[in-house]
Backbone as CSV, one residue per row, in Angstrom:
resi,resn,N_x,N_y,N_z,CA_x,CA_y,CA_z,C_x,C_y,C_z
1,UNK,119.829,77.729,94.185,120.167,78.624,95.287,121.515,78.209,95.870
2,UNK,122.269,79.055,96.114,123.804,78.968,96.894,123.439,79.690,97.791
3,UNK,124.511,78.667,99.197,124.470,79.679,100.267,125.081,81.032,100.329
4,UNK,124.038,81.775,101.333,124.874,83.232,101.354,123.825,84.159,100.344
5,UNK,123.327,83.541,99.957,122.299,83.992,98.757,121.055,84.073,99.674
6,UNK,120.237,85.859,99.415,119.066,86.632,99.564,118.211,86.328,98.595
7,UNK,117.126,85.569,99.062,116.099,85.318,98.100,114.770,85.669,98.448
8,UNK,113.532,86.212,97.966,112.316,86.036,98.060,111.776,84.644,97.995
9,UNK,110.754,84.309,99.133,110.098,83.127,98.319,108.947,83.270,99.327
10,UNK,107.637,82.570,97.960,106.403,82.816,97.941,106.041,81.424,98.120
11,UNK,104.730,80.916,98.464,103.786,80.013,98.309,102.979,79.770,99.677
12,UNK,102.286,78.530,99.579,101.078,78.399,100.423,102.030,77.852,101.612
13,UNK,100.936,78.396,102.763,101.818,77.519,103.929,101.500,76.200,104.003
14,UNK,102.338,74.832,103.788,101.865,73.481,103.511,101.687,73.152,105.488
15,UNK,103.012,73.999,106.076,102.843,73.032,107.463,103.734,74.365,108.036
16,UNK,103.446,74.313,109.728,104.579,75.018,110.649,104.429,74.230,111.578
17,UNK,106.151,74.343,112.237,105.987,73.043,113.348,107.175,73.860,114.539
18,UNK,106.612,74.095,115.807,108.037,74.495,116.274,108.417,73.486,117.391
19,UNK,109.332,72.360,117.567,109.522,71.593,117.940,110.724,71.827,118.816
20,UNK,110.825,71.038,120.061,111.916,71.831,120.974,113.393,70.622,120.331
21,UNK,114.082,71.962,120.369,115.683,71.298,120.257,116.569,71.293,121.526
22,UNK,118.047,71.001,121.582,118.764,70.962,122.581,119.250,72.718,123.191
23,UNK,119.187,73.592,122.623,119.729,74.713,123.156,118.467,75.119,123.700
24,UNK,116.988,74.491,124.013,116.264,75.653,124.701,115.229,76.918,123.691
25,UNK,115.804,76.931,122.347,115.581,78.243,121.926,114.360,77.688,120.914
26,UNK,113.646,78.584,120.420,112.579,78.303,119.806,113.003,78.850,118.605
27,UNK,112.532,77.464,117.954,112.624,77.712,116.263,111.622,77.217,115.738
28,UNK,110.674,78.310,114.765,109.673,77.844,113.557,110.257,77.648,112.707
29,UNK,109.508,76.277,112.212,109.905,75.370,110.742,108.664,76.208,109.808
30,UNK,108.675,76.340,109.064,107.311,76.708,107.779,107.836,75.999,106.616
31,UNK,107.028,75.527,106.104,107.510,74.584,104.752,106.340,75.577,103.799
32,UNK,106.622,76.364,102.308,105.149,76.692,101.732,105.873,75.847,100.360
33,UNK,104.647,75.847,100.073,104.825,75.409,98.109,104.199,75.989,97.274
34,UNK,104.626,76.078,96.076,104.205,76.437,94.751,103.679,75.603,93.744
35,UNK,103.812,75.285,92.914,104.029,74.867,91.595,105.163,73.896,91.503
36,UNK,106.193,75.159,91.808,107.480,74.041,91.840,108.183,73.137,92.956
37,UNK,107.353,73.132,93.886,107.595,72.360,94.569,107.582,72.958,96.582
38,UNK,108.617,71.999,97.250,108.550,72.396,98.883,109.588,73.402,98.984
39,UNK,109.903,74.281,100.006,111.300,74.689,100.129,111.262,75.014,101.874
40,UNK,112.156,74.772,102.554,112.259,74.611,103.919,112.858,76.198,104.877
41,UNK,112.159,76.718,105.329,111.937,77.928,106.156,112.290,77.800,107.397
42,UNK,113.031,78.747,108.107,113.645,78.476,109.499,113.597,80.148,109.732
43,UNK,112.633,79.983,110.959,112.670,81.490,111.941,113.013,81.571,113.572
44,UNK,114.274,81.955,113.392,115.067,81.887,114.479,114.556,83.440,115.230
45,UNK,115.017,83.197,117.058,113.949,84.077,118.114,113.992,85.310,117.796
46,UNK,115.322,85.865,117.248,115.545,87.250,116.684,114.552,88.221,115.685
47,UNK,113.998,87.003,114.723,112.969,87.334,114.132,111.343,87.319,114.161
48,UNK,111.754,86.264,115.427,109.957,86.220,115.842,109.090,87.436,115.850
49,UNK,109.204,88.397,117.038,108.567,89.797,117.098,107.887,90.295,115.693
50,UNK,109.079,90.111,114.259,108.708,90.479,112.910,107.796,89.762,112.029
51,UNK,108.328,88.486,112.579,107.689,87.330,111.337,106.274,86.211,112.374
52,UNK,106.538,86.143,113.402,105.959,85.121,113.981,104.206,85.042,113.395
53,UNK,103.395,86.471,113.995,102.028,86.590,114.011,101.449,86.457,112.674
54,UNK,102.657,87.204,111.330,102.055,86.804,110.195,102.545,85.201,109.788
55,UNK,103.720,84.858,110.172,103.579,83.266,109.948,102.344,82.506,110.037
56,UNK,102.137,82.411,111.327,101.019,81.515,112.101,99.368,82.369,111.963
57,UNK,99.252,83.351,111.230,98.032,83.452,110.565,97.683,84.070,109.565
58,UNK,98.600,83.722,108.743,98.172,83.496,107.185,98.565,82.410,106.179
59,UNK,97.893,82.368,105.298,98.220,81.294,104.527,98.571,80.896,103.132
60,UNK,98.845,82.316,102.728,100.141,82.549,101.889,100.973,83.495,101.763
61,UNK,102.443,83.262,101.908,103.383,83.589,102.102,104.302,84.593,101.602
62,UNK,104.814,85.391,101.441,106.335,86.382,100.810,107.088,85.870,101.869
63,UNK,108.365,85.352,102.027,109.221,85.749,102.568,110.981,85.809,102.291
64,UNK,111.189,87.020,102.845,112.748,87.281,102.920,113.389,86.499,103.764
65,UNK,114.839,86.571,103.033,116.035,85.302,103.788,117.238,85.181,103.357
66,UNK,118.046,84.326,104.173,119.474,83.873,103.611,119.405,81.999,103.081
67,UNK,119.816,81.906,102.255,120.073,80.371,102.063,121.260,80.190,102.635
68,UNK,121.109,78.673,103.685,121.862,78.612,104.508,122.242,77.106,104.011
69,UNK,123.249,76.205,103.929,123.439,74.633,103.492,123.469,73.696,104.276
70,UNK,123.011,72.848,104.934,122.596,72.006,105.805,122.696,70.479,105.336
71,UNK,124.347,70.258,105.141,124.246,69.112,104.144,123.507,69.175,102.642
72,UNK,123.173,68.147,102.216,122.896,68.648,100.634,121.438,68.763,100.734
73,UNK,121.029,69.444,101.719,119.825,70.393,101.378,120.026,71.943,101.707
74,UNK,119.284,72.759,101.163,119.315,73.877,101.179,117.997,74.526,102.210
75,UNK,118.491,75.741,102.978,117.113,75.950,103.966,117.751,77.777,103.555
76,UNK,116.377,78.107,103.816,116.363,79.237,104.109,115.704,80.128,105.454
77,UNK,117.125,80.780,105.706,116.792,81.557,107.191,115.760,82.870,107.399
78,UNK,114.892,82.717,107.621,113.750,83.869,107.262,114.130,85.161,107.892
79,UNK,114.044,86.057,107.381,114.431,87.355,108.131,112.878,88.502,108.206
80,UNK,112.330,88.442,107.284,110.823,89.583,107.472,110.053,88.392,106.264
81,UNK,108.043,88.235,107.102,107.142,87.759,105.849,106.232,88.462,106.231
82,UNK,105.534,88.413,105.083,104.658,89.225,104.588,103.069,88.700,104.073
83,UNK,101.829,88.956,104.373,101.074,88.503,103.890,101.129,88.484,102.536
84,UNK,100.820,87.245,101.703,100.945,87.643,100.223,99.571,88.609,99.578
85,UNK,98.609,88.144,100.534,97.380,88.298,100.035,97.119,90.243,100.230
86,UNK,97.739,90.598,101.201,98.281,91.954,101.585,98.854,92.801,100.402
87,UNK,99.550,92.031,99.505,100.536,92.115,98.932,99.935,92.844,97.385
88,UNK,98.796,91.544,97.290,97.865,91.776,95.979,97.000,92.780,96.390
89,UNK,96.374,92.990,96.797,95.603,93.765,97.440,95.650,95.499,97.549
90,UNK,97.344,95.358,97.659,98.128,96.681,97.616,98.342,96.903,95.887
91,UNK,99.049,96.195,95.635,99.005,96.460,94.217,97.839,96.703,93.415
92,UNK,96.681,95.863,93.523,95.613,95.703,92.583,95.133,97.334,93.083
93,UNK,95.437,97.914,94.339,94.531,99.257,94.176,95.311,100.460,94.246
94,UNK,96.557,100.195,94.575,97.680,101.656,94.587,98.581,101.311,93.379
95,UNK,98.988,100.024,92.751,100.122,100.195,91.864,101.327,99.614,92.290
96,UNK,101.981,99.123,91.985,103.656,98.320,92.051,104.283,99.027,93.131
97,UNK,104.519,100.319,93.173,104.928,101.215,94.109,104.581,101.190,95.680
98,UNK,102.857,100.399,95.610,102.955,100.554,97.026,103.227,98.716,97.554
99,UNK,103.511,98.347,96.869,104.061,96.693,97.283,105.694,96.832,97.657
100,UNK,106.105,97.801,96.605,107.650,98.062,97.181,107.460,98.834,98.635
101,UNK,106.559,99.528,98.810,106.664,100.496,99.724,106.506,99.674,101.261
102,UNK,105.465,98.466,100.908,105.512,97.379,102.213,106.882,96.649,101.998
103,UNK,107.249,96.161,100.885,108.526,95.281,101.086,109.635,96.026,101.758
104,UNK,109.800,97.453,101.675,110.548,98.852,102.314,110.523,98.431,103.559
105,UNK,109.687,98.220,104.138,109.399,97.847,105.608,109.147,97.137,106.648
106,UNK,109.516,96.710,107.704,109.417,95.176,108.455,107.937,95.264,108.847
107,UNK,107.352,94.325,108.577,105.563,94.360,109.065,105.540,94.599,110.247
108,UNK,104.738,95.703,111.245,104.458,95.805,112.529,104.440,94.989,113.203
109,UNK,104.535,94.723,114.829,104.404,93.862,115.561,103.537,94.070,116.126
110,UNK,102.226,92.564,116.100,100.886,93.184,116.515,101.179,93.319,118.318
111,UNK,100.159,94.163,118.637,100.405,94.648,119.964,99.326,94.690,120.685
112,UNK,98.826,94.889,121.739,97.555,94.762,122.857,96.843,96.165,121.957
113,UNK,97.281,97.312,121.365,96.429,98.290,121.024,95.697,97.552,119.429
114,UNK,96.065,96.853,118.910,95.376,96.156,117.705,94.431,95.183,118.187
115,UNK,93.969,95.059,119.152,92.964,93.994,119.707,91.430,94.660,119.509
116,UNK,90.604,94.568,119.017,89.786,95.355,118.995,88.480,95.718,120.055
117,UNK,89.020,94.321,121.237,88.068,94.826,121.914,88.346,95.590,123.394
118,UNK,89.304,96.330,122.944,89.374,97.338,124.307,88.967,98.123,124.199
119,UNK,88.694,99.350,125.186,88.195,100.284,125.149,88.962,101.636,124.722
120,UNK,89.940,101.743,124.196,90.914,102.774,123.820,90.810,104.032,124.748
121,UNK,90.916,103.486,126.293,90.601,103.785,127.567,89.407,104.547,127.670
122,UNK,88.503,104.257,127.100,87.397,105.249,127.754,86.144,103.909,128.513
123,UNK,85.861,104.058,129.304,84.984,103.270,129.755,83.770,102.675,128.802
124,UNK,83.675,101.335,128.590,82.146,101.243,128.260,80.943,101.646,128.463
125,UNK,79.788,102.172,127.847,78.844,102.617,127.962,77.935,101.885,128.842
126,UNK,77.277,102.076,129.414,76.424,101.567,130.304,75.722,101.075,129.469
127,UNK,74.818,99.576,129.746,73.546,98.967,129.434,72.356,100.067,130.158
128,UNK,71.302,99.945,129.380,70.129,100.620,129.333,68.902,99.386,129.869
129,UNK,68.296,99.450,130.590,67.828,98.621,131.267,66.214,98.514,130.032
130,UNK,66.026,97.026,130.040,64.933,97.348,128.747,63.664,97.634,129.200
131,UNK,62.821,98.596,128.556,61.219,98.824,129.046,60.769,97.228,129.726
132,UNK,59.755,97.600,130.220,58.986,96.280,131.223,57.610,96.056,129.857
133,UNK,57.235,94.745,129.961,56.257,94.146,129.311,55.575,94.004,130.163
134,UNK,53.866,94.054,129.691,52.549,94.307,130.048,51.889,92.947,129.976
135,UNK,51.342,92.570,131.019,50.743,91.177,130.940,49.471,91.111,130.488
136,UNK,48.434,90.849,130.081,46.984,91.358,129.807,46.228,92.165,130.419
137,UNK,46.602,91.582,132.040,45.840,92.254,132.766,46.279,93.597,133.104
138,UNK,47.509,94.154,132.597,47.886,95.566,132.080,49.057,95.634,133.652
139,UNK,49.596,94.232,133.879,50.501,94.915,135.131,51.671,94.756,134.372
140,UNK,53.026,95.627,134.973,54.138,95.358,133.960,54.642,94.340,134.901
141,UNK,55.510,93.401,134.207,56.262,92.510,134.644,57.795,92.854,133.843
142,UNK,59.062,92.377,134.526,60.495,92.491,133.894,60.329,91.173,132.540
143,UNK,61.441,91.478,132.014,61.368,90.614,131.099,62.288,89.239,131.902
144,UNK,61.990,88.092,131.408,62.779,87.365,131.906,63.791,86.680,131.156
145,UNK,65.514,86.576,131.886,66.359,85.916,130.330,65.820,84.595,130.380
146,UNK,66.580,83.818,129.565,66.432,82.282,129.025,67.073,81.815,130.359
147,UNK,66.418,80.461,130.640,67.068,80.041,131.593,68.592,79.131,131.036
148,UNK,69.495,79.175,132.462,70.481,78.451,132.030,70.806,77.146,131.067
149,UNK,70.146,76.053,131.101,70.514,75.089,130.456,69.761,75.860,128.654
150,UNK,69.148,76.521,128.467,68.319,77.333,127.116,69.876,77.752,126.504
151,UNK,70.497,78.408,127.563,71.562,78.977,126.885,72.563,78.398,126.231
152,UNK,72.562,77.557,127.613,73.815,76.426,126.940,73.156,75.353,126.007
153,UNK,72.019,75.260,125.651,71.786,74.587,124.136,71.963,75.205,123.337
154,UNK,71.525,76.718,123.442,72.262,77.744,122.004,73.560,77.810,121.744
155,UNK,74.279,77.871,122.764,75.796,77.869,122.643,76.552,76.798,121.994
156,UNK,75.808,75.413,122.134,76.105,74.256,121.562,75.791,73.905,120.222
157,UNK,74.442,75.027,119.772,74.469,74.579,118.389,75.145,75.505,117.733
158,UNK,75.767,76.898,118.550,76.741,77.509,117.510,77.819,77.380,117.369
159,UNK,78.139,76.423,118.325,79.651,75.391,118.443,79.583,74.503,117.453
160,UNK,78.556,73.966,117.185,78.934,72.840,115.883,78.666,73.428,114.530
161,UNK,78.227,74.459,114.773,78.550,75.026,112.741,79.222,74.309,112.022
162,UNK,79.155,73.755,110.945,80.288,73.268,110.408,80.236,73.704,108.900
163,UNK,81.337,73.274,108.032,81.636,73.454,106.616,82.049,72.178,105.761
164,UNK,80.914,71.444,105.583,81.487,70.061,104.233,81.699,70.691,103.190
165,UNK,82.525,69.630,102.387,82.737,70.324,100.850,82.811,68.503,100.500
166,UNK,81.982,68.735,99.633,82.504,67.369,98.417,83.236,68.141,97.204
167,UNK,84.193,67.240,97.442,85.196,67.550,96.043,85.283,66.761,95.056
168,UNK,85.385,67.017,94.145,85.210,65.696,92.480,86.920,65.947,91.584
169,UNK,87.241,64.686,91.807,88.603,64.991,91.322,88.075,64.996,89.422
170,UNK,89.114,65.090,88.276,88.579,64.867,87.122,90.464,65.346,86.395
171,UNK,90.522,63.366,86.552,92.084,63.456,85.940,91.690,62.536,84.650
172,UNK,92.738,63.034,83.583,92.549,62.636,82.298,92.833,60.894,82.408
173,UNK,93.490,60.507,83.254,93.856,59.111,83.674,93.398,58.660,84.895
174,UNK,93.306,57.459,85.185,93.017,57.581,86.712,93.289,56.071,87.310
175,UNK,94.216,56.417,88.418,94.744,55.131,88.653,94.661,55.499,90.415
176,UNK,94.738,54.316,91.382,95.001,53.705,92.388,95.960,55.028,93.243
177,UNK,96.964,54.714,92.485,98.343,55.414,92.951,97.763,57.265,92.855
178,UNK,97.382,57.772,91.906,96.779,59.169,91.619,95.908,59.610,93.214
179,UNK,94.834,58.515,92.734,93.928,58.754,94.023,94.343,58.908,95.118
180,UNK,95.235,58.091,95.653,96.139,58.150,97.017,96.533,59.811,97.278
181,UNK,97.472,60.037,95.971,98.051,61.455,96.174,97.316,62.450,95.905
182,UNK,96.312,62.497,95.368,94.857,63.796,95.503,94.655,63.731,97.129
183,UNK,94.226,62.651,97.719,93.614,62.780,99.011,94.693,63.120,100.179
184,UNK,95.782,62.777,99.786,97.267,63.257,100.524,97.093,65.068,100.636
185,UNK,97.071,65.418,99.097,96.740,66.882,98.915,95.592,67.227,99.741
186,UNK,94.430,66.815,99.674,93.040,66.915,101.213,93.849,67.212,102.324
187,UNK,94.647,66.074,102.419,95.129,65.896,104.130,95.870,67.212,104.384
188,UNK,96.747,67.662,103.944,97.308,68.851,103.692,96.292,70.024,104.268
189,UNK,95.156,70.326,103.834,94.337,71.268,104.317,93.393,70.914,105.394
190,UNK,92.945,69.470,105.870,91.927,69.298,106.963,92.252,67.919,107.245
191,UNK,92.577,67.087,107.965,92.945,65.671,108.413,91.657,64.932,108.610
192,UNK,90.672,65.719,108.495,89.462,64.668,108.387,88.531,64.960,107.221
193,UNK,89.005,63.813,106.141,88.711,63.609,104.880,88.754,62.283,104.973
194,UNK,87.127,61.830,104.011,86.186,60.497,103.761,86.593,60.411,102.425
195,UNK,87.616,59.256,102.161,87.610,59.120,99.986,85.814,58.364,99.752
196,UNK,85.771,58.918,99.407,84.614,57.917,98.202,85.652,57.837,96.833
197,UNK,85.898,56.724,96.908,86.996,56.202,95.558,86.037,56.069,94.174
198,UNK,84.950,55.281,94.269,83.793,55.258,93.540,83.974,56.121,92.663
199,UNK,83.403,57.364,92.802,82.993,58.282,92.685,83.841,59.450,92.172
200,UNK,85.605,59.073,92.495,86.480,59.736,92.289,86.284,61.310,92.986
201,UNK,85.515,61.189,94.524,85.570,62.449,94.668,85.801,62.064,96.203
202,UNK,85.561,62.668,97.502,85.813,62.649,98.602,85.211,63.945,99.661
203,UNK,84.770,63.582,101.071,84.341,65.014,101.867,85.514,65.355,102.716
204,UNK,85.420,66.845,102.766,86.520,67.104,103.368,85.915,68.003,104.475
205,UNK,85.545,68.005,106.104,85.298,68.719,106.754,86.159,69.561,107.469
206,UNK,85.544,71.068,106.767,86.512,72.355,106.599,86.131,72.713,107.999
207,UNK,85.281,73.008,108.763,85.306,73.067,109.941,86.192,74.240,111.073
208,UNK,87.185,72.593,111.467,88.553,73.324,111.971,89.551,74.324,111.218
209,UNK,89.632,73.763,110.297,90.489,74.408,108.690,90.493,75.860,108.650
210,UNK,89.152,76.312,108.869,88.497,77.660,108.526,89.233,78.581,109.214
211,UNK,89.319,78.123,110.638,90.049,79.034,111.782,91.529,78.734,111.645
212,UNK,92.025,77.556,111.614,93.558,77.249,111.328,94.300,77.974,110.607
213,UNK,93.475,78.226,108.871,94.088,79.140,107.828,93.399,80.464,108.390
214,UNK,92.521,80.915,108.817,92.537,82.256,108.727,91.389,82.747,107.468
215,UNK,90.933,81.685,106.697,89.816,81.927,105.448,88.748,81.585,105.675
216,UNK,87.987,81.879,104.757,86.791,81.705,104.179,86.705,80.023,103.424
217,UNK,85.223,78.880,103.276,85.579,78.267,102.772,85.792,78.492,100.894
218,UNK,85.481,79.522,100.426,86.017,80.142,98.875,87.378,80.154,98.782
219,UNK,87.837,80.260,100.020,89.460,80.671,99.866,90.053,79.331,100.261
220,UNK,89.356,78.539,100.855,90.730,77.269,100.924,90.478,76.488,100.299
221,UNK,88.561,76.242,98.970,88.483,75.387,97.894,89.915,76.307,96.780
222,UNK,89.693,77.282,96.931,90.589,78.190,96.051,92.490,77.129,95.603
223,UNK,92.786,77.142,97.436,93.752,76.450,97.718,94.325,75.276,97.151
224,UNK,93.023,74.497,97.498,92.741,73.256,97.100,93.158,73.022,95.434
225,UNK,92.369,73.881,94.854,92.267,73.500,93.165,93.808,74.080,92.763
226,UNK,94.017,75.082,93.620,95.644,75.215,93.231,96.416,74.013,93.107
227,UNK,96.225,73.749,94.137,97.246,72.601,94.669,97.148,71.151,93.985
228,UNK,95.941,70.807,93.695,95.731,69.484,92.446,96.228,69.998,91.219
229,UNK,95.932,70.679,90.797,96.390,71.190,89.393,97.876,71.455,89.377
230,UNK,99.271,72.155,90.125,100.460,72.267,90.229,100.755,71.286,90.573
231,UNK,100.534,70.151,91.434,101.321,69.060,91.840,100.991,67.973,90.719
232,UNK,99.362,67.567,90.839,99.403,66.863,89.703,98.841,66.918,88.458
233,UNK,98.420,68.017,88.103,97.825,68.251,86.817,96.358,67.817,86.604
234,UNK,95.886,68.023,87.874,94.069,67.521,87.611,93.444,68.366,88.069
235,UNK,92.000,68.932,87.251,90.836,69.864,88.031,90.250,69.513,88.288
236,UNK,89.673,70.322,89.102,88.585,69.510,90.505,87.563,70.377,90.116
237,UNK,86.246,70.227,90.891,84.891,71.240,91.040,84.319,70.820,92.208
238,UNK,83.796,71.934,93.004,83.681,71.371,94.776,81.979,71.978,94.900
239,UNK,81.916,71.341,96.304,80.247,72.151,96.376,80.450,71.830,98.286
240,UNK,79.708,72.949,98.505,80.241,72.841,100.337,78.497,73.477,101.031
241,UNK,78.450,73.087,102.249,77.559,73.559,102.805,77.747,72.800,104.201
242,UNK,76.505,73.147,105.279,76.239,73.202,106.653,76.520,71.422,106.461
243,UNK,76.152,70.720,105.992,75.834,69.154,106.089,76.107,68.039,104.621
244,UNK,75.965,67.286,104.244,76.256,66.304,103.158,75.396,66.792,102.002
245,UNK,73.729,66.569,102.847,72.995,67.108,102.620,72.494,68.415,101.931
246,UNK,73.105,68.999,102.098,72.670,70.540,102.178,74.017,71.398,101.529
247,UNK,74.386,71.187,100.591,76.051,71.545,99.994,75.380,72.578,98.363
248,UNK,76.020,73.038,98.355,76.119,74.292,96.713,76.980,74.227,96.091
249,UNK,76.803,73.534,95.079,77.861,73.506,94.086,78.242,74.627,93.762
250,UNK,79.857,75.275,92.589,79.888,76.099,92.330,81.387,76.329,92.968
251,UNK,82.031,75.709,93.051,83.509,75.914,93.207,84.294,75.038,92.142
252,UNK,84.471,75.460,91.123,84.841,74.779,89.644,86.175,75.198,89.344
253,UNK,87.526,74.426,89.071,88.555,75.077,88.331,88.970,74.147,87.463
C-alpha cells in the first residue's frame, strides 16, 4: 500500500480503543485481521455519525479509506464500514449486485426511530387486570405478585447465565512457545481464559464476549477456529455450555 491510495479492507475486529490525545478530538483506533495479518484503522470525528455504531457493534469488518504514512508504518484513514456479515447475507440471497448496491451507499446513521422500544407515538396499550382466583371456600381473592427479595433472586440468577467453552487445540507439533500463542489468540476474544496445558486444551468464559461482539456462542467458536488456523496453522474442536459440567461438544474445524 502507498500513501494516497483507496483501499478496501476486511477482517475480524482484533481490538478498538479510543484514547484521548492532545487536540481534544476523538479518534477510534480499530485494528481487524485476516489471514494475513494486523492492519491499523483510524476514524476521525467527521466520520463517526457513518462508521462509529457499525464499528463498535460488529465483528467483522469492510472498510473504506485512504492510506495515510506515519513513519514507516502505514495506517489507514477510514471513511464508510460496513457490516461484513451484512455483506454475505446480501449476496448469498440477491446476487453481487446488491453488495455493490450497499457499497453505493454510506450505511445509515442509527437514530432514536431504530430503537425498538418506542411507541411509534401511539400510546401503549393498557394492562388488563387478571381474573381473581377462588380460594376453596369459593371467595375470590387478587392474585398476589412475588414478594420483593423472590424477585430479586430471579433477577440474579438471570444475571449469571453464563457460556463455557472448552477448547482442544490439535497442532501437528507442540511446543511451550505454540501453547503460549494459541491462548494469546483466547485472550483476543475473552480475557478470562484457564490453560489446562495437560490436556492441550483450555476454558474460555464467553459470557461477557457474547454481548461485546454482538454474537452468538457458534459465531465467536466460529472466530476462534478462524483465527488458530490463519495465524498458526492448528485446528481446534470446542464444546460449550451453562457450566464445566454441562458443555456439548460439536464445534469442530
Amino acid at each position: 500500500m502507498h500513501p494516497g491510495q483507496r483501499v478496501l479492507v476486511a477482517g475480524v475486529r482484533a481490538s478498538t480503543q479510543t484514547p484521548p490525545i492532545a487536540s481534544g478530538k476523538r479518534i477510534i483506533f480499530v485494528t481487524p485481521e485476516d489471514g494475513s495479518g494486523l492492519v491499523g484503522l483510524g476514524f476521525f470525528e467527521d466520520s463517526h455519525e457513518r462508521c462509529a455504531h457499525t464499528v463498535f457493534h460488529h465483528g467483522l469488518l469492510l472498510v473504506r479509506g485512504t492510506v495515510e504514512a506515519r513513519g514507516p508504518r502505514r495506517t489507514v484513514v477510514g471513511e464508510m464500514a460496513w457490516d461484513l456479515d451484512e455483506l454475505a447475507a446480501a449476496r448469498a440471497t440477491h446476487g453481487p449486485q446488491a453488495v455493490l448496491d450497499l457499497l453505493g451507499q454510506a450505511p445509515r446513521a442509527r437514530t432514536r426511530a431504530d430503537d425498538p422500544r418506542r411507541h411509534c407515538g401511539r400510546p401503549p396499550a393498557p394492562l388488563e387486570r387478571p381474573p381473581a382466583r377462588r380460594n376453596p371456600l369459593g371467595r375470590p381473592h387478587p392474585l398476589r405478585p412475588p414478594k420483593p427479595r423472590e424477585r430479586r433472586m430471579s433477577d440474579a440468577r438471570g444475571a449469571r447465565s453464563r457460556a463455557i467453552l472448552r477448547i482442544h487445540f490439535h497442532p501437528s507439533e507442540r511446543s511451550e512457545e505454540l501453547y503460549g500463542q494459541l491462548l494469546t489468540v483466547l485472550d483476543g476474544i475473552s480475557s478470562r481464559v484457564e490453560p489446562l496445558p495437560a490436556g492441550w486444551s483450555a476454558y474460555v468464559d464467553l459470557s461477557g464476549a457474547l454481548t461485546y461482539w454482538g454474537r452468538d456462542v457458534e459465531g465467536l467458536v466460529a472466530v476462534l477456529h478462524l483465527r488458530l488456523l490463519a495465524l498458526h496453522g492448528v485446528p481446534s474442536s470446542a464444546g460449550a455450555g451453562p457450566s464445566r459440567n454441562r458443555q456439548v461438544p460439536g464445534f469442530r474445524k
